[in-house]
C-alpha positions in Angstrom: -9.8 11.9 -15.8 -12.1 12.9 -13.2 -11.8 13.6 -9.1 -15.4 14.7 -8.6 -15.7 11.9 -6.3 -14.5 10.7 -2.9 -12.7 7.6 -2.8 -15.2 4.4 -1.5 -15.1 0.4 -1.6 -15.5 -2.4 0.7 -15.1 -2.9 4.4 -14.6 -5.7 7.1 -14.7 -5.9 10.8 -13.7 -5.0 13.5 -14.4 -8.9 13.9 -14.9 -8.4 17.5 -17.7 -5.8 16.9 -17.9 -2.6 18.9 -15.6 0.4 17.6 -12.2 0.1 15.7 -8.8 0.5 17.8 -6.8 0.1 14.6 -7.3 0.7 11.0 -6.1 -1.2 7.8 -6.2 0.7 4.7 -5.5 -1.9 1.8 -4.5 -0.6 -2.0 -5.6 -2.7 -4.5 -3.3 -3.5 -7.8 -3.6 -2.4 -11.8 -7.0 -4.2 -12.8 -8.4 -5.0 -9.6 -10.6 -3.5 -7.1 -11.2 -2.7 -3.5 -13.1 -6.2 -3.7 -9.3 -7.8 -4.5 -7.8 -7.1 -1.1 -10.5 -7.2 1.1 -10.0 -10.6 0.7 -7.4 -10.2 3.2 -9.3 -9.0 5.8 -10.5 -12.6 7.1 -7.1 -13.5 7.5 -5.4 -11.2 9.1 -8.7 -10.1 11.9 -7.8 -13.2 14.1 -4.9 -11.4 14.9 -6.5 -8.0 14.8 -10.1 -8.5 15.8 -10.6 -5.1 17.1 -9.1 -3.4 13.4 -11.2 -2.5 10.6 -10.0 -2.9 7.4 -11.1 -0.5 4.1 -9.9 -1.5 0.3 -11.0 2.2 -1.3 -11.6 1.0 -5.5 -8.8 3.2 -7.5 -10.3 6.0 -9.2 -9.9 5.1 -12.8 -11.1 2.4 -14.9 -8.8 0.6 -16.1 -7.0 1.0 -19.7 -6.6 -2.8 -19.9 -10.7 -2.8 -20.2 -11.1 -4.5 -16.5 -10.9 -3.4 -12.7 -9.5 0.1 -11.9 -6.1 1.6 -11.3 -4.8 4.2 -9.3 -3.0 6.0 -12.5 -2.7 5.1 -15.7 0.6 3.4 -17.7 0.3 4.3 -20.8 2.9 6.4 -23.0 5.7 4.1 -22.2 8.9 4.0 -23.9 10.2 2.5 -26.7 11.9 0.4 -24.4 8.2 -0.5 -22.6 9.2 1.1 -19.4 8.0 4.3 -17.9 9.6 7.2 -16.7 10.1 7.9 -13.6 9.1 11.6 -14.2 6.0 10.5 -15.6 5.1 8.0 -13.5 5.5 10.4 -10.4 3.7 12.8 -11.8 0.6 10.6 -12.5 1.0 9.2 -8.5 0.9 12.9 -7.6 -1.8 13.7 -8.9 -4.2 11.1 -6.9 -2.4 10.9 -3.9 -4.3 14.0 -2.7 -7.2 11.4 -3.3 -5.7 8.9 -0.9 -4.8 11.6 1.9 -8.2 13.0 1.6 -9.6 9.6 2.6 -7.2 8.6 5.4 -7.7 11.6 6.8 -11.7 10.9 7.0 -11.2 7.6 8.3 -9.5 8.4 10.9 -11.5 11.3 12.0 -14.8 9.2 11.4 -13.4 6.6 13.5 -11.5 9.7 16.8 -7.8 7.4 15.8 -4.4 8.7 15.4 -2.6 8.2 12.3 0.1 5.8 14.5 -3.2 3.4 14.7 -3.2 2.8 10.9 -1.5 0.9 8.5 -1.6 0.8 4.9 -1.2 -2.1 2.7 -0.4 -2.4 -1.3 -0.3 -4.7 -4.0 2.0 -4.0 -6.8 1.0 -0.8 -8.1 -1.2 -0.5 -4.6 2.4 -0.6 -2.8 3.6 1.8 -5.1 0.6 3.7 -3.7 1.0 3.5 -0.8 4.9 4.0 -0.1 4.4 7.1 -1.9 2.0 8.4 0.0 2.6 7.0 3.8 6.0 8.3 3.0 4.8 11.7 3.3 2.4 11.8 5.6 2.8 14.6 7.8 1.5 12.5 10.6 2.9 8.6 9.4 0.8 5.7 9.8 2.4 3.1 11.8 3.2 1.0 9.2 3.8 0.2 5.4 3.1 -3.5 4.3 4.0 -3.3 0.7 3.4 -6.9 -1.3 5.5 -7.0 -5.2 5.4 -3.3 -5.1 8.4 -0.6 -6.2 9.7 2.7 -4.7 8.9 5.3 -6.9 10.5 9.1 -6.8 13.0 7.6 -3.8 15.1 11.5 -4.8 12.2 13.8 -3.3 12.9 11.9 0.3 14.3 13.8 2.9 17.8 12.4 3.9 16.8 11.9 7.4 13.3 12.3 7.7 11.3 13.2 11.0 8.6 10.9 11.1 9.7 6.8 9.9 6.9 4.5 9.9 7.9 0.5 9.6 7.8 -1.1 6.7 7.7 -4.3 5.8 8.1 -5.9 2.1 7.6 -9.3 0.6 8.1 -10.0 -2.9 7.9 -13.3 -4.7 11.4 -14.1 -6.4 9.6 -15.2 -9.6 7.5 -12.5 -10.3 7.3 -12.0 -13.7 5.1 -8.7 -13.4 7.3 -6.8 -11.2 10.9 -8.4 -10.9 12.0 -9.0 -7.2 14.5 -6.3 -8.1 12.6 -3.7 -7.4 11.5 -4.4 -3.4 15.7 -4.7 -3.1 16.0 -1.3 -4.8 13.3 0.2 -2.3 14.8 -2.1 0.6 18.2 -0.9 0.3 17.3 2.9 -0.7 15.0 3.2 2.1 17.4 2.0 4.3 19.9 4.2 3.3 17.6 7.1 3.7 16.8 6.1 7.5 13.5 4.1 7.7 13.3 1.1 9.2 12.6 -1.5 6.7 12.5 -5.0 6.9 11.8 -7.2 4.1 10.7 -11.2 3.2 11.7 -12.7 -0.5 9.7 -15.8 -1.2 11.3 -18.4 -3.7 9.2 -19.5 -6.4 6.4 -17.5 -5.8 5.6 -15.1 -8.6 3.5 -11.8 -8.6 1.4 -12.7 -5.7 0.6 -13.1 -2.1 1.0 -16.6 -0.5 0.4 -17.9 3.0 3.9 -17.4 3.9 3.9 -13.4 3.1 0.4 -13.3 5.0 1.8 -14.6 7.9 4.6 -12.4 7.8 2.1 -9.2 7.2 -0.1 -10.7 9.9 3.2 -10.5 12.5 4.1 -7.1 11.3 0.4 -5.1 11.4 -0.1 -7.0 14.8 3.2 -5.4 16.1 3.2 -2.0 14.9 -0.4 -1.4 15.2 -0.2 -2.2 19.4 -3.4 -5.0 18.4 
């Protein structure tokens, strides 16, 4: 697999025109694209009209034959899991990736880090909490949709910088089990962040209108917009 090549993918707004004040980096899921989330972008400008919002396409095509992903998951176990070892490993390895092109953004655009937000989608989220998590300057926020914490142990017990995070999960998902966004709730809780978190009944491995609105509140607050 290949890193020759920056991350790139679609982009909306600032609705308002004229120069972003906030930006919205959104992380796509296993077998999607940047095209996926930028659907978002329509929705959640009316409350953010002067953000700008980028959905960067994961670097790999995917193994399932369609979209991308961010790393593969293949060798599972008998047991059709994945270890955790291997799996944070492979997130490792492209979070560099991910950094490389936050770190442009913002430059590009003269904005702090504590003027963006990321946003995931199942493995997107998984994306993202790793990496925001370790930011040595956070973003502002985390909006994590039917995602999971991965390698919670390599945390620092009471880490300096805590962006907010917010995480909704569908209680029917039958991709991701709800399970894991309590896991990540409660462990990142435990560790010091501030996390808050929505749990939508009957909704499976999705985003609905309810979850939007709540993401909508959340980016609007910590992002000053």
């Amino acid at each position: 697999m290949s890193f020759d090549r920056p991350l790139a993918g679609p982009r909306f707004g600032p609705a308002a025109g004229g120069r972003a004040s906030q930006l919205v980096v959104l992380l796509h899921g296993w077998g999607a694209d940047g095209n996926d989330l930028i659907g978002l972008a329509p929705a959640l400008a009316p409350v953010m009209p002067n953000a700008e919002f980028l959905s960067p396409d994961a670097p790999f095509p995917c193994e399932a034959g369609f979209g991308r992903q961010w790393f593969s998951l293949g060798d599972r176990t008998p047991e059709g899991g994945m270890s955790e070892p291997v799996m944070t490993a492979r997130m490792a390895a492209v979070a560099p990736m991910i950094d490389a092109f936050i770190a442009e953004a913002l430059d590009a655009r003269k904005l702090a880090p504590d003027k963006l937000a990321l946003v995931g989608f199942s493995q997107g989220t998984m994306m993202a909490l790793y990496v925001g998590l370790r930011l040595a300057a956070p973003p502002a926020g985390i909006l994590g949709y039917s995602g999971h914490l991965v390698a919670a142990g390599e945390l620092p017990e009471a880490p300096r910088a805590k962006p907010e995070i917010l995480l909704v999960h569908g209680e029917d998902d039958e991709i991701l089990p709800v399970g894991a966004s309590r896991y990540a709730e409660a462990t990142l809780k435990r560790i010091g962040f501030p996390v808050s978190a929505v749990y939508r009944p009957g909704l499976g491995h999705g985003i609905d209108e309810d979850g939007l609105r709540h993401g909508a509140r959340f980016l609007k607050r910590v992002l000053g917009a």
